[in-house]
C-alpha positions as CSV (number, residue, x, y, z in Angstrom):
1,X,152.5,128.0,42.2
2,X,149.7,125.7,41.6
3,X,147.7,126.4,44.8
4,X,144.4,128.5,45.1
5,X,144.6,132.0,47.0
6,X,141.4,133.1,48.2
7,X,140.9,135.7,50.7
8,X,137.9,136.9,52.8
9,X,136.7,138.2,55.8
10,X,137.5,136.3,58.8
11,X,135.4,134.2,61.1
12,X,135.4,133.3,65.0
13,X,136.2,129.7,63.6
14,X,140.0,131.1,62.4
15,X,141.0,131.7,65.8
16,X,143.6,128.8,66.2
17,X,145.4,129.9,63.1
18,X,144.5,133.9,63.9
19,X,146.3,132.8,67.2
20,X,149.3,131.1,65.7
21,X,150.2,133.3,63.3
22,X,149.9,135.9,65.8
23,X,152.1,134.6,68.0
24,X,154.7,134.2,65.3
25,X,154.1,138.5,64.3
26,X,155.2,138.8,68.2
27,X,157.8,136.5,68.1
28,X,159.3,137.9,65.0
29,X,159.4,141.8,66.3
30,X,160.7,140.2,70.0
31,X,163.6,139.0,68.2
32,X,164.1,142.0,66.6
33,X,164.2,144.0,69.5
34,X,163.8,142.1,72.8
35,X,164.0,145.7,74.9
36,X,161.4,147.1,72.6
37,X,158.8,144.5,72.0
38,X,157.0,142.4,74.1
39,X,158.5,138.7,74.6
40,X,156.1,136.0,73.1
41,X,154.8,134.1,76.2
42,X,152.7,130.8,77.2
43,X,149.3,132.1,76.3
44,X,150.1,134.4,73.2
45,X,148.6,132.4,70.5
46,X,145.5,131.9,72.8
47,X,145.3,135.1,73.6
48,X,146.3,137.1,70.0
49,X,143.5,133.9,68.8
50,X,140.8,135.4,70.9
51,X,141.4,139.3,70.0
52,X,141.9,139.3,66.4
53,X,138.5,136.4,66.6
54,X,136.6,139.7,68.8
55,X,137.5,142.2,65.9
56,X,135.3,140.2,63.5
57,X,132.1,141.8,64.9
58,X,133.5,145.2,65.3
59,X,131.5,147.8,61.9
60,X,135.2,149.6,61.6
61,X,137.6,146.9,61.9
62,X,138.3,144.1,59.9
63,X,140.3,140.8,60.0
64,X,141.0,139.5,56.5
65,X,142.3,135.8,56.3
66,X,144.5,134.3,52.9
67,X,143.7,130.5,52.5
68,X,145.8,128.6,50.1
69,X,144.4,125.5,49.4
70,X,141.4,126.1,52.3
71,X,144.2,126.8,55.1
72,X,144.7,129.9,56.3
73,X,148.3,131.3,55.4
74,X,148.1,134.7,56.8
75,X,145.6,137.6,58.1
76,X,145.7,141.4,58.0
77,X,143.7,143.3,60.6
78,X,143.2,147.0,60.6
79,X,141.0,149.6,61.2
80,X,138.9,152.5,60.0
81,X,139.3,155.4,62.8
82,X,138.9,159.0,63.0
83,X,141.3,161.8,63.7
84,X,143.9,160.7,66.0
85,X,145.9,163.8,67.5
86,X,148.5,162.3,68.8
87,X,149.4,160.9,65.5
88,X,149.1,163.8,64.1
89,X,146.6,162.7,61.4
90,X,143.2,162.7,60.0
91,X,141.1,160.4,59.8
92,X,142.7,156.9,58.3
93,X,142.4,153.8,57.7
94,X,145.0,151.8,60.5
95,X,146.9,148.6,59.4
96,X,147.8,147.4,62.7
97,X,149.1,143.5,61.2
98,X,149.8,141.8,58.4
99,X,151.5,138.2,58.8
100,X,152.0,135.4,56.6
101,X,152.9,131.9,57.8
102,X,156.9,130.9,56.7
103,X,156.1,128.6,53.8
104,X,153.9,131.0,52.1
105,X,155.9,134.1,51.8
106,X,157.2,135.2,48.7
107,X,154.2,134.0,46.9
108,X,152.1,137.0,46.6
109,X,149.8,136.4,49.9
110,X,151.4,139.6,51.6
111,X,150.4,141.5,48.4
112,X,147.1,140.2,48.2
113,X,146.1,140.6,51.6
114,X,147.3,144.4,51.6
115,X,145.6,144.9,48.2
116,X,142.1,143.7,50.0
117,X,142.7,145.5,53.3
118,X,143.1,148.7,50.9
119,X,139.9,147.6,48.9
120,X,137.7,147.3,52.5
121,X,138.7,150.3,53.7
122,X,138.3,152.4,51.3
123,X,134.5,150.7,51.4
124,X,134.4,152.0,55.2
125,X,135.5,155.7,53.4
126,X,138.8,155.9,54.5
127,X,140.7,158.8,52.6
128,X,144.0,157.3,53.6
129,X,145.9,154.5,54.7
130,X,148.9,154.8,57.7
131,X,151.2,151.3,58.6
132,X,153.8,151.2,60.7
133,X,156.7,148.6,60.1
134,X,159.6,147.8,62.2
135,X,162.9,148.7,61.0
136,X,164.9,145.8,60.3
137,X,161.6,144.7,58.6
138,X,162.8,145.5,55.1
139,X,160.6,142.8,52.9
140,X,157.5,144.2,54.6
141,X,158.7,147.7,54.0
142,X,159.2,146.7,50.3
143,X,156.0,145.2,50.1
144,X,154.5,148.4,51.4
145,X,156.3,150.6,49.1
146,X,155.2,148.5,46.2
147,X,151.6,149.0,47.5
148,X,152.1,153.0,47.0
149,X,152.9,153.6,51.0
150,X,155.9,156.2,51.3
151,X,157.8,156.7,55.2
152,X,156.2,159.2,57.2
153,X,157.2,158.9,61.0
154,X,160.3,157.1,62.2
155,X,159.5,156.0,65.6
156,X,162.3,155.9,68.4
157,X,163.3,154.1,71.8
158,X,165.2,154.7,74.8
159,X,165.7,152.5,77.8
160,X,166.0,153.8,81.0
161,X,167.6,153.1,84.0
162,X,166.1,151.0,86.6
């Protein structure tokens, strides 16, 4: 590959990038299901930017950024949370993203990222680790399974009338 991988904790300065590649996790799950997910729109990016940038100051949640070559090429957010009874589960450690930018997948950022993610949370004590991936996803769900995460819940939808 030839290109340095580092990854570290994210700053309000990775917003823009935070924001596009974002933007590009809702674009991906809009296209593939457009009655399911919600449709990327004019101010995604700036508004995914300026979440995932608020989560840096949260003690529980953390926003992990991949640079190759000192640009960011993907983030993982999650978060450490207590029992959750509508999940049905303990307290865990929540990856709610992981997204890599097109021309670096398949080049061990994904991995890395979920490896560190796993690292930090099990530093905030999480016990356990719960993802959720959509279903045509099948890289990321082979990723996952390579990290040691086996299906638990398969999550349905029905539209309605009207």
């Amino acid at each position: 590959m030839g290109q340095a991988l580092a990854i570290r904790r994210a700053t309000p300065q990775d917003e823009p990038a935070l924001g596009r590649l974002g933007a590009l996790l809702v674009r991906v799950h809009h296209d593939f299901d457009a009655a399911r997910f919600i449709p990327p729109g004019p101010g995604t990016e700036r508004g995914y930017g300026r979440f995932l940038a608020g989560e840096t100051g949260r003690d529980d949640a953390l926003v992990l950024v991949a640079e190759v070559d000192g640009a960011v090429a993907g983030y993982v957010y999650a978060v450490n949370e207590g029992a959750d009874w509508m999940s049905l589960r303990g307290p865990a450690g929540v990856i709610y993203d992981i997204a890599v930018d097109p021309d670096h997948r398949r080049a061990g950022v994904g991995r890395r990222l979920v490896e560190a993610a796993l690292d930090a949370l099990t530093g905030l004590g999480a016990k356990q680790v719960v993802l959720s991936s959509a279903t045509p996803n099948k890289a990321a769900q082979t990723l996952f399974a390579k990290a040691g995460f086996r299906p638990t819940m398969v999550e349905m939808t029905r539209d309605l009338p009207g």
